[in-house]
Structures are given as structure tokens and as C-alpha cells.
N, C-alpha and C positions, 0 to 999 in steps of 0.2 A: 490427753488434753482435748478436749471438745472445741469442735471445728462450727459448729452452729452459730448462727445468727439470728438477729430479729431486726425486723422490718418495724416500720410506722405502722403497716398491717398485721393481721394475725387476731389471736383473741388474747386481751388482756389477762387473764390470767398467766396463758403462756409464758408469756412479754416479761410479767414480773416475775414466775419464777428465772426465766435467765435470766434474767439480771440479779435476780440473790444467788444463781450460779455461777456467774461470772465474779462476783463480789468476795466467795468463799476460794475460788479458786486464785485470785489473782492475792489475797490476803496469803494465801498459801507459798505460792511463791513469793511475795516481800517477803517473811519469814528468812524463806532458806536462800533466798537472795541476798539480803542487808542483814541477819543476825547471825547466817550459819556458814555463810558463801562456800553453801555447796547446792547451785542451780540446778534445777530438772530440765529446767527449758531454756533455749536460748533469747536473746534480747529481743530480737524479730519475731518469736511467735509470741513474747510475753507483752509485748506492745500492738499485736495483732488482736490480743484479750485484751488489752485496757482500748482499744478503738472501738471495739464492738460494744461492750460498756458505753462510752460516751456515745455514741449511735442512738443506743437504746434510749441513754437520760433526754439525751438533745432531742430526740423524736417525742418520749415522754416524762414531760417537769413534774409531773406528781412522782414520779419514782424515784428522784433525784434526794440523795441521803446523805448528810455531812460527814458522813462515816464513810462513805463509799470512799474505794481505792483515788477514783477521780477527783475528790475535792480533800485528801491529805496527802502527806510525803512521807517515802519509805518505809518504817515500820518500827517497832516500838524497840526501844537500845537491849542489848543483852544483858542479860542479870549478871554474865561474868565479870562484870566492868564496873565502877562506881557511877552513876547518872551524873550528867552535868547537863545543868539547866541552861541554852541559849538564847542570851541577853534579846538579841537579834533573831527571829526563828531563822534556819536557813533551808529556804526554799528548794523545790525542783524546779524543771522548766520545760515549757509547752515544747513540742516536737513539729515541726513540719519536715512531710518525710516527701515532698519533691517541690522544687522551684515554684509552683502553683501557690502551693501553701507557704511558700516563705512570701511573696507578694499578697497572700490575702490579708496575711499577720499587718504590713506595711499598712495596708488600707484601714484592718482594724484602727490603728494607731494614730491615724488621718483624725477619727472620732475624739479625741482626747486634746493633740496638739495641733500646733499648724507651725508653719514658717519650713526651715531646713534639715534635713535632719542625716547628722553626719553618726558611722555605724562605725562599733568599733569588733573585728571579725578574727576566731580566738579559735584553736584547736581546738577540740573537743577530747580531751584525753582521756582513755577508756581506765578509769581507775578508780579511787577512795576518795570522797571529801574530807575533806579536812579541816578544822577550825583552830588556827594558832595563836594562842590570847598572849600578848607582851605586856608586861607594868614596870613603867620607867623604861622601855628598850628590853627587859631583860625577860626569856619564856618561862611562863608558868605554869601554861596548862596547853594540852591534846585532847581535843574533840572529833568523834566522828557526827556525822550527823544523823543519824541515829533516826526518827522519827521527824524532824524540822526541829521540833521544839526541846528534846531530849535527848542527848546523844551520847555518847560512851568515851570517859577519861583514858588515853591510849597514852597519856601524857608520859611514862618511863622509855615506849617503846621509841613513839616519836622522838627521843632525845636522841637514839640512836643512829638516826639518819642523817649522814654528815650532811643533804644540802639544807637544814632547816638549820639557820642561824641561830645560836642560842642566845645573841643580843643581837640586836639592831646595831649598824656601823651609823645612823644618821647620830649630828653632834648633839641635838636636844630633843627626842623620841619622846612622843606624848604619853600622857599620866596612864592613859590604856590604849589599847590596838588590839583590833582581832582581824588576822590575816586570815581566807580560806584561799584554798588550792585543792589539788589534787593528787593526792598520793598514789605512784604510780612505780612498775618493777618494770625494767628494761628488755625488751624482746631477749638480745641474747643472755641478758642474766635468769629469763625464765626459762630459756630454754637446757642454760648449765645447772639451773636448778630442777627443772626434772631427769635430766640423767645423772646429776646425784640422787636421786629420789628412785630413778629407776635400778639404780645399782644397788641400793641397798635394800628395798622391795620394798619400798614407803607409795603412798599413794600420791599417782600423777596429777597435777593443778590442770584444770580444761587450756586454760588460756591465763596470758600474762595481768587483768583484770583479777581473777581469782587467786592465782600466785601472791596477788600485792595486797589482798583485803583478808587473807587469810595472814600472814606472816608478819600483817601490821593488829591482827586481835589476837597475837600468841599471848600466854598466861607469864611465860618468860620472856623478859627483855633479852634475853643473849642469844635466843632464837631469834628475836628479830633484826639482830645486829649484824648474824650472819647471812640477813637476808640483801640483797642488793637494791635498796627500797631508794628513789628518790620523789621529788615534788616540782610541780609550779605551782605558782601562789598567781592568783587571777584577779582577788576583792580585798577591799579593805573595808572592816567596819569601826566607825569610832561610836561612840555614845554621844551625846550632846551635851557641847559643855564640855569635853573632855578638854584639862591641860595640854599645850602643847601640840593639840592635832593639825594634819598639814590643811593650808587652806588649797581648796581646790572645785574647779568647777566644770572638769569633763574625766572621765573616768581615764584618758590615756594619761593624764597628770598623777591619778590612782598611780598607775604599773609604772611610772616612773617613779616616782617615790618610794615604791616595794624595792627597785633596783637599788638605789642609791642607801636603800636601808638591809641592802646583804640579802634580798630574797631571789631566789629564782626565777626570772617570769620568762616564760618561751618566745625564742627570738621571731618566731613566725606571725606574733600579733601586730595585725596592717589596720588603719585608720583609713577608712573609706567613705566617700560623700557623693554616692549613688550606689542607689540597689541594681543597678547592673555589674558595675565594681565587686557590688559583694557575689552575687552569680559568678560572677568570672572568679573569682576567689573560693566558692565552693566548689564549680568545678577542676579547678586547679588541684586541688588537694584530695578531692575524688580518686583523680587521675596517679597523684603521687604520694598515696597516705602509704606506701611501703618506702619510699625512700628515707624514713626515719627511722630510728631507735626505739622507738615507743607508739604504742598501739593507739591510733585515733580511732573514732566510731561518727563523726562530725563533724561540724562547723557549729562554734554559738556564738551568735550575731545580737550584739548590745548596742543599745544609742548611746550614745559619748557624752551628751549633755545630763547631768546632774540634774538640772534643772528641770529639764524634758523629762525624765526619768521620774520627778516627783510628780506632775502633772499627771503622767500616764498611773501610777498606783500597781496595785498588786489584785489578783483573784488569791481565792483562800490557799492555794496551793504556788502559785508563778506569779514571778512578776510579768507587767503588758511589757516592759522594756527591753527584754530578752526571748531569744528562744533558738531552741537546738535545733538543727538541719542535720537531720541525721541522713549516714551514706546506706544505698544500699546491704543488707545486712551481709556479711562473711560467714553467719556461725544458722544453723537450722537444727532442730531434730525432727529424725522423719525413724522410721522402721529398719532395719537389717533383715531383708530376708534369706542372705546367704553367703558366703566365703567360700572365694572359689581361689583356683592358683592360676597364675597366666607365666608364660616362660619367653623368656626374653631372647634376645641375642646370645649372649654369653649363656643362655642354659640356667641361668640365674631364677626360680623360681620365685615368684614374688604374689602376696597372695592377697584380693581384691574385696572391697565388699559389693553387693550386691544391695542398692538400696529402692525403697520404696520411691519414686521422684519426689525432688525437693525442689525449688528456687531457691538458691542461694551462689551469691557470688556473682551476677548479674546474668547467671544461664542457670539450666534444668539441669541438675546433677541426676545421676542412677548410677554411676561408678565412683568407688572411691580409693583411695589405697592404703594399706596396712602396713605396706615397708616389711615388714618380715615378722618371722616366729615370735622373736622375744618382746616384738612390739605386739603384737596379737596377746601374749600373753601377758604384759604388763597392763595392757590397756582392759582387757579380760575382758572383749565383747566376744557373744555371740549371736547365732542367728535365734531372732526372735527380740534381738533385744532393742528399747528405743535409744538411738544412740546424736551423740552432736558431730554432726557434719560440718566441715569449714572450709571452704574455697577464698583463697585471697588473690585477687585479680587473675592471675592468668597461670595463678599456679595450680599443679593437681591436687585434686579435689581428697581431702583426706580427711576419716574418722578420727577424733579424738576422741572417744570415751562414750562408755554408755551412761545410760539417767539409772541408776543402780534401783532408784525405789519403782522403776516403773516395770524393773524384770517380771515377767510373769515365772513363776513354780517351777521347777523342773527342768530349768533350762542346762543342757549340759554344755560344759568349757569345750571350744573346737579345738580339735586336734589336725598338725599341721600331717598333710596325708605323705605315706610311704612310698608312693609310686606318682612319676610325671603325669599327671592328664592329658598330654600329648601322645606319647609314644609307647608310656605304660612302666617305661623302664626305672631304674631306682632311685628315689631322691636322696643326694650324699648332702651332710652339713660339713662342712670343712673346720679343720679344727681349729679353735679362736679366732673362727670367724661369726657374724649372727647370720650369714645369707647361706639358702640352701642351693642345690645345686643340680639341673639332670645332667649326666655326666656324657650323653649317648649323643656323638656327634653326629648321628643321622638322625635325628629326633627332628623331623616334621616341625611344631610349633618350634625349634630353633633357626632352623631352614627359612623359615617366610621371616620373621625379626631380624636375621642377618641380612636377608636381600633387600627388604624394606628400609633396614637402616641404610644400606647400601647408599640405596636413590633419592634418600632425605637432602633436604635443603645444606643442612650443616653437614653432607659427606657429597657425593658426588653430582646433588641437586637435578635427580634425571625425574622430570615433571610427567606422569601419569602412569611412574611405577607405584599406586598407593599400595597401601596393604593387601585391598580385595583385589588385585590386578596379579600379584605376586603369589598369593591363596592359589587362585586359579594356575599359576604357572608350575606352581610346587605339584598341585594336584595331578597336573597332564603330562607331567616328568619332562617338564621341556628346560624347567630349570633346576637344579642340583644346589650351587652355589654363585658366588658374583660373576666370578670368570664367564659363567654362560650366557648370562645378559647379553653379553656383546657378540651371540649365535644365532641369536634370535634374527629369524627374518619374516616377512609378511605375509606365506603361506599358514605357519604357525598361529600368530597372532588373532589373523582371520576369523580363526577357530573357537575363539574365547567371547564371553559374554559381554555384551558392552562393546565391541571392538567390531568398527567399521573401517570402510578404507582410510577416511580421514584420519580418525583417532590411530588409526595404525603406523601413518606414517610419521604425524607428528610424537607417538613416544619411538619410533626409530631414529627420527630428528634427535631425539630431545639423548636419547645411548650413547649417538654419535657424537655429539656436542660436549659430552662427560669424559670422553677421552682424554681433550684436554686443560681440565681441571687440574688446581696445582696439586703437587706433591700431598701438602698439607691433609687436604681432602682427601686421595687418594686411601692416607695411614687412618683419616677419623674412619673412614664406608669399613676398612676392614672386621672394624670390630676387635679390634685388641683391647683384652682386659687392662683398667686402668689408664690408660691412654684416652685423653682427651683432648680437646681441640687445642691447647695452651699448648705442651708438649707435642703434638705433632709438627706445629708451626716451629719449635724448638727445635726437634731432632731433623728435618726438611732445611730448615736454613744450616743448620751447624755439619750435617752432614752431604749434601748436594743432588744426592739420589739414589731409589730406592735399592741399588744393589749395594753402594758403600753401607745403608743400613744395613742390610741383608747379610753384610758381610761381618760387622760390629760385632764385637764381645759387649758382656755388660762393662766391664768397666770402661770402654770407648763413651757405650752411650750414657754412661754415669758420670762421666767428665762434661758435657753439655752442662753450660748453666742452666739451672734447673728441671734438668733429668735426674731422680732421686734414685737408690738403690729398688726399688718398688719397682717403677715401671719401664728402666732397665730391660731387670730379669722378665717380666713380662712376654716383653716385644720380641727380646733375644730366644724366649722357647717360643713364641709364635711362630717365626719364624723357621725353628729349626726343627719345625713339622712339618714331615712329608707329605699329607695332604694341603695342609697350606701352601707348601713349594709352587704345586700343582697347580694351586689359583692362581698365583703368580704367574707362573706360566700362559698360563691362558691370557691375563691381562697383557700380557708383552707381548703374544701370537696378535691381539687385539687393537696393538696400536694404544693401548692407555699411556700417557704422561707419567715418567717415572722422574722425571728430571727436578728438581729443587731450584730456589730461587736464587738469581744467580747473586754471586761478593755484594756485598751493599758498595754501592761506590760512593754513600752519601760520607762524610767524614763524622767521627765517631765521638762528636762532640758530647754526648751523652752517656757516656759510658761509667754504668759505676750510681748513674741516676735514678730513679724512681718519680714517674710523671704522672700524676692523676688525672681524667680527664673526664668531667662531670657536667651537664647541661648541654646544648646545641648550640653550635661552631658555624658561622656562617661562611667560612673559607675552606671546613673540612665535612666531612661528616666521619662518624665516630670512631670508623672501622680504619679511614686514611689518618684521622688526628694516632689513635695507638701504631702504626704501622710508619709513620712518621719516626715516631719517637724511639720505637725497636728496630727503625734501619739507621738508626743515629747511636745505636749502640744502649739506648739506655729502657727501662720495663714499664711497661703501662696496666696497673694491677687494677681491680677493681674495689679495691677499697684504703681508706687511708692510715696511715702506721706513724707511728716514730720515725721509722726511716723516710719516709716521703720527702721528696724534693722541693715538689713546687704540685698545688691543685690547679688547674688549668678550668677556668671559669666561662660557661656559656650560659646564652638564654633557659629557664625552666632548670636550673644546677638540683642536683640530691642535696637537701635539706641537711640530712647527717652526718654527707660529707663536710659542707661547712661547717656544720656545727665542729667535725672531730676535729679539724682543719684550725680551727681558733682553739680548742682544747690544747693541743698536742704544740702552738704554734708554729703550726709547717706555714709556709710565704701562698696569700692566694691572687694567681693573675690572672689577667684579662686574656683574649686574642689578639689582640699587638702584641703583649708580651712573649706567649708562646711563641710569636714568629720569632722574636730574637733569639728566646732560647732554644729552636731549633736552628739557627745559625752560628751560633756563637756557643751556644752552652751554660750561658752566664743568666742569673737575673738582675732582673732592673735593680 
């Protein structure tokens, strides 16, 4: 992909051949974007080619071609499919990709109308258009949109999608209706459909966008039925003149009327009457585009007046009335120049890529992760290859898949290496498991990951033990394992890079202070396989202190509600190794906190309960609202079930919990409420 631009300067010839470069490439991916939906590039670098483009036209109007990518829409329908000609074309729409540009659009719009002008502010769901024509109420036909004006009859497959209503529930549904939306596969149903897909050695979808545009153009309707496909419906178009159509004069009356006629429309769409409303509203969903079920890339921001909307018109390709606000982008392709392995705590070898730097995900990526062997081999990158990177908020940064047509020759498949990078010693794969392993408990890169986890925030929170701080301690042999932390004195430390008096005494400080940390903490720092924070805070409260653990069979600590047979056995051979003994010891020479939280004395009005606890609490914060409800006997999970009690509702809630929350109808309250039912146990 060609990174070059052009300026208002330069020499005209230059100028126009990019721009017939930019014109063949960007044709190239509509292509294998909207007919073949299998992308070489991600959305971000292929809108970074259609910018430069419009650059070039906007700086020179003699080059400006009706043909050009910039003045049509997506790309011409596939031959696999019968054509169907739309009555209506159906449009794309202009992009502003930061706050700047969504108020210059506003100003644009100034030019056309005047008076007030109320927006109506809509997810932007990363998936399929869709076009669903009714006559009499009842569906006849499935369209993609294909070109605007040409698009592809998917009409068998779409029948298959139990949310597209196969009649209208309104009582007299006009003589025609064309619904569009967005057909879209659910986060976790893509991602149970690529470990079916991985299981049986069939080809991984990049992402839940590709998953839903490929399994809604199968040749087979029964392949797409097994797909987990749903929609929302956003537009309605009638023809003029049509019998029966509703009267209506602002587009929220539109999506009311889809409702009341059995269609889908997402509960997230707000009616707002200032363009600061809607900034607050893109940033909001900026902020919480993962707390959903399904993949957003946006905000698209409509004018609600009908009216307005006729005024403003259309360009050859967008309406003036609309336009996408798109989020910083999640997905990049940059280069793989290598796979290395890094080794954890546990020995757990886990192997990385090595990327050319990217932006993506709102920072500079250059690491990313592969998860293991059989992921490395499913996904079949190697180095040299151009691959898609994806970072979503705050999660690590990880390849999905290479651009298969851009491999260069020769490239050989990596093989996961036979010996640690650390220590040198043997990498073991454990049997029915996918993760490998170095086995050699004196292995150095295990040593610094153990004591590092040690001093993290979520175990014993000891502030200016970082990684490079512990490197160095490992190296100078002043530290072994955790036990020794706490032998460290300020002759030592002195010693080391970075470390003055001050910084010396405040990480002595910060040792001492760790001492006493609960129980809970004490079991995550160790480092027991399996054992996570849930279960520590489990086996700490149920059993009092760290020798009654110590002391446990598995089936003691298998009786704990929810201590599983798993991590049991675990804990129970952790412990009942003799160098582990050892550390313990040392912590008890140490003065570390072994002692557990003492009986709840609160009374155990929850027991048996299940309390969700979603958005911000002005009487708790998140950590005292679940801790509330687990010293009242009853569980605070992080997601909502069948069995859920009651969803406990604050300011900024998870979107998907509501929604599953009305799905499922589990009871949703306020903070008044939860206070009673943390008194009483009862709901309103």
C-alpha cells in the first residue's frame, strides 16, 4: 500500500498520475471489500487512501472523475447473486473523523437551512447494509447494497435470520416498504464461530464485520442459518404515493414506527438538540463502544426534520443530512518483522510479534501477541508478512491474520522453538493442553515475572518494584524469589541504577507497607497456576489463614463455593512443594499478613443471590458495592445470566447489560433500591 501523497504543489503530471494510483487501488479494494469480503487492508488505512484522493481532487477540480472512488458507492454487486435494481439508490456517507470536522459539517449545513436544528445520534454498527422490501406487510425480497444502485438478492439467506420479521405486526402496513439496517454477527457468536472454524482447519474471519458479510453471501441458505446473524433496521423508504404509508415528519417517528412494525431498532438511539449533546454522545460511546455485544466503528449523526433533510439534498454519493463520526480506528496493517517467545511467571511460554510501529487503538503499537502454537498456526503468519493488528481500548494489542495476497515468495511457516530463550532449557507442551511450557524453576525470565507479579497493583501493590527494577535484582543475585523482597536493605539497593537515597527509601516504604496486605493479595503475588483474584478472595474468606490453606486437601478446598476441582489441585501441589514451603517461610520470618478476613458479621440476607453491579454508584464505589453484597452472603459476577437476581443500576451502566437484563427479564434497580436489598434482601 503506497504511503505517498500530493500536495496543491508538485508537477502536474505527478499529481495526476496518483491520483489514477490512488483510483486503481482503492477500486481494488472495494472489490475484495463489498464483493469478496476478504480485505487486504484495514478500514483506517483504506480511508487514509480515499483522504488523499479527495486532497488531491479538492486541491485539483480538473481531475475530479465521476468515476472516481469519491463521487460513487462501494462497488459493483457480485455475479453470484441475481441484481436487484434500487428503487431508491442507497447511499454511503461523508466521514468526519474528529470533533473539528463533525462542527464543520454543522456549518456546512448553516448554507442550505436555518432555524433549529434537532440531531438524531445512532450507533454506527460495523456490519452489512441491508435493504428489506415488504408488500402488503409481508417480505419479499433481500438486498445488499451492492454499488448504491445495484445490489445483490440475499433474499433466501436473510429469511433465515430470526430478527428480520417476515411480516409486519402494524394493523394496515403500506402497499410497499423498504426497510434498511444493518446486518450484523454478535462479538461472541464470532468468536464461537472461529473456534469452530479453528477446530476443524477452515479459514479464520479477521473480525465480526467479515464473519457477518461473508455468511450472509453463502451460495447455501443452511449455512447461513447456522450463522448467528442479526440486524437493526435504521431507515425507512416508501415511494410516493405509496398506499397506506405512515405519515411522518421527523425521522424519530421513522424508528418508532419500525418498532411498532416488529423491527429491531437499537435501544441506544438519543434525540438531541445541540451539537454539544451530540459530542457528549460520541464521546460517550467512544469511551464504552466495548460494553456492548456487537461491534461499533462510530456515531451517525442525522437531522430529525424530514423537512430539513429535503432542503439540505444529496452529493452524487452522501446525503448533506447525515454523516459518520468515526472512532479512532482498532484494526491497522503494518509488517511482522519477527516472533519471538517471552516467558511468564508460571514458565508459560507465550510467543510475540514483533511489529513495524503502527497507531492503532489510540497509542503506537510495536508488540503484539499470538496467545500460543496453535494460534500461530491457525492464523499462519510469519515473519515478513503484512499482517492486521487490533488493539481495542485497553486491551493487548493482538494480530489477527496476515493480508495472504501481499505475502512476499518464500516465506517459510514459524516454527514454535525447542528450547526457553531464557535459560536455554527444554520447552515441554503439556498433554491436552495448547500452552507450552519451560519447566526449569530456576530459569531467570521466570524469576523477574514472578517477583514483578509479586509487587503489581492486583497482588501485593509494592510501587517501584517495576519489571527493570527486579531485572536488575535478579541479575545482582540479591533476589532469588518473593520471600527475599523483604531482605532487601539500603546498602543493597544503593547499588543499582536508578536508585538514590530517596527512591531507596520510598521502595523500602512501599515492602514494608505490603506486609500488610489482605490474605487475598498475599495468594494472587504467589503465582499459583489457575488461581485468580475471584478464588483467592474465595478460598481467604472460607478458610481464615494462610496455614488452614496450607494445611487443606483438595477436597477441603473443593467444598468452597466456587473452588472448582481445577484449582483445588493446583493450590494443594503448590503448596506441597518444598521449595515453595521455603518462601513461606521466609514470608512468616517477614512479618507478612497471613491472617484472612475475619466471620462477616453483616447478616446473610443474600445468600443463594446473584447481584449485578453496572455503571457508578454515588454511595459506593464498585469494589465496596460487590464486597457489600459477598459479605451479605450473596455473588457479584461480572456478567448477567438466567440466574441474576437483580442488575444494580448507576450513572454511564454497560449498555449489554441492560439490554441482556430486559432479554433474560431479570428486575433492574436503582441505588435506593440496592440499599434495601442490602438490608433486607427483598426487592421493591
Amino acid at each position: 500500500m503506497s504511503a505517498r501523497a500530493a500536495g496543491p504543489g508538485g508537477d502536474p503530471s505527478d499529481i495526476a498520475r496518483r491520483a489514477e494510483e490512488l483510483r486503481r487501488e482503492i477500486a481494488h479494494h472495494n472489490v475484495l471489500y463489498h464483493q469478496l469480503d476478504e480485505p487486504e487492508i484495514s478500514d483506517a488505512d483504506y480511508d487514509q487512501l480515499v483522504r488523499q484522493l479527495r486532497q488531491i481532487e479538492a486541491d485539483h477540480p480538473e481531475l475530479v472523475d465521476i468515476s472516481s472512488p469519491t463521487q460513487t458507492v462501494g462497488a459493483a454487486p457480485s455475479p453470484l447473486f441475481p441484481p436487484v435494481q434500487h428503487r431508491v439508490p442507497m447511499m454511503s456517507l461523508d466521514n468526519a473523523f474528529s470533533i473539528e470536522e463533525l462542527e464543520a459539517w454543522v456549518k456546512r449545513m448553516d448554507r442550505f437551512i436555518s432555524g433549529e436544528v434537532a440531531y438524531v445520534c445512532e450507533l454506527k454498527i460495523d456490519g452489512v447494509a441491508i435493504s428489506l422490501l415488504y408488500e402488503n406487510g409481508e417480505l419479499v425480497r433481500a438486498a445488499t447494497r451492492g454499488d448504491g444502485r445495484v445490489g445483490e438478492d440475499v433474499t433466501a439467506n436473510v429469511a433465515t435470520i430470526d430478527a428480520v420479521p417476515k411480516r409486519l405486526t402494524v394493523s394496515s402496513p403500506p402497499a410497499e416498504v423498504e426497510v434498511r439496517g444493518e446486518v450484523y454477527m454478535p462479538v461472541p457468536s464470532f468468536e464461537e464461530l472461529n473456534r469452530r472454524q479453528g477446530e476443524a482447519g477452515g479459514r479464520l474471519f479477521a473480525n465480526p464485520r467479515n464473519s457477518a458479510a461473508g455468511s450472509l453471501r453463502q451460495k447455501d441458505p443452511k449455512v447461513t442459518a447456522e450463522r448467528d446473524l442479526s440486524v437493526w433496521a435504521y431507515e425507512m423508504v416508501t415511494v410516493a404515493g405509496t398506499a397506506g404509508a405512515p405519515a411522518r415528519s421527523y425521522h424519530h417517528e421513522t424508528l418508532d414506527y419500525l418498532r411498532r412494525a416488529g423491527l429491531p431498532v437499537n435501544p441506544q438511539i438519543t434525540v438531541l438538540t445541540s451539537i454539544d449533546a451530540v459530542h457528549d454522545f460520541c464521546r460517550h460511546w467512544e469511551a464504552h463502544r466495548h460494553d456492548l455485544d456487537y461491534e461499533i466503528d462510530g456515531v451517525v449523526v442525522k437531522v430529525d426534520s424530514l423537512a430539513q433533510r429535503e432542503e439540505l439534498g444529496h452529493t452524487s454519493k452522501a446525503p448533506r443530512w447525515a454523516i459518520a463520526y468515526k472512532f479512532p480506528p482498532e484494526e491497522r496493517t503494518t509488517l511482522l518483522r519477527g516472533i519471538m517467545v517471552s516467558i511468564g511467571k508460571s514458565g508459560k511460554a507465550t510467543p510475540f510479534a514483533q511489529l513495524e510501529p503502527v497507531f492503532v487503538g489510540g497509542s503506537t503499537v510495536g508488540l503484539a501477541t499470538l496467545h500460543n502454537e496453535d494460534q500461530v498456526r491457525l492464523k499462519d503468519v510469519r515473519p515478513g508478512d503484512t499482517v492486521v493488528v487490533r488493539k481495542a481500548g485497553d486491551v493487548i494489542p493482538e494480530v489477527v491474520g496476515p493480508v495472504l495476497s501481499l505475502r512476499p515468495k518464500g516465506l517459510r511457516p514459524w516454527r514454535f522453538p525447542a528450547n526457553c530463550p531464557s535459560c536455554g532449557g527444554p520447552l515441554v507442551r503439556l498433554e491436552g493442553e495448547s500452552d507450552t511450557f519451560c519447566t526449569n524453576l530456576d530459569c531467570p525470565g521466570q524469576r523477574v515475572q514472578r517477583v514483578a507479579h509479586f509487587g503489581s497493583r492486583g497482588a501485593m501493590d509494592i510501587e517501584g518494584l517495576g519489571e527493570q527494577t527486579v531485572i536488575q535484582l535478579v541479575n545482582q543475585g540479591l533476589v532469588g524469589d518473593v520471600g527475599d523482597i523483604y531482605a532487601l536493605g539500603a546498602d543493597q539497593l544503593l547499588g543499582l541504577e536508578g536508585f538514590a537515597t530517596t527512591s531507596v527509601n520510598n521502595l523500602l516504604s512501599a515492602i514494608e507497607a505490603s506486609k500488610s496486605r489482605p490474605l487475598a493479595n498475599l495468594l494472587v503475588g504467589l503465582s499459583i497456576r489457575h488461581l485468580g483474584g475471584a478464588g483467592s478472595a474465595l478460598l481467604a474468606r472460607a478458610l481464615g489463614h494462610l496455614d488452614a490453606i496450607l494445611a487443606a486437601g483438595p477436597e477441603e478446598m473443593e467444598a468452597v463455593e466456587g473452588i472448582g476441582p481445577t484449582i483445588a489441585r493446583s493450590v494443594h501441589e503448590f503448596f506441597a512443594s518444598e521449595r515453595n514451603r521455603a518462601v513461606i517461610d521466609k514470608l512468616r520470618t517477614a512479618g507478612v499478613n497471613f491472617a484472612g478476613p475475619a466471620a462477616p458479621e453483616a447478616p446473610q440476607v443474600l445468600a443463594g443471590k446473584s447481584i449485578v453491579v453496572t455503571g457508578t454508584l454515588e454511595g459506593w464505589s464498585r469494589e465496596q458495592a460487590e464486597e457489600a453484597i459477598i459479605s451479605r452472603g450473596g455473588k457479584s459476577p461480572g456478567s448477567v445470566s438466567k440466574s441474576t437476581t437483580a442488575v444494580v443500576v448507576g450513572t454511564s451502566p454497560g449498555a449489554a447489560k441492560l439490554t441482556k437484563a430486559e432479554q433474560l427479564g431479570v428486575p433492574v434497580v436503582d441505588e435506593a433500591a440496592f440499599a434495601r436489598l442490602l438490608e433486607t434482601g427483598e426487592l421493591p
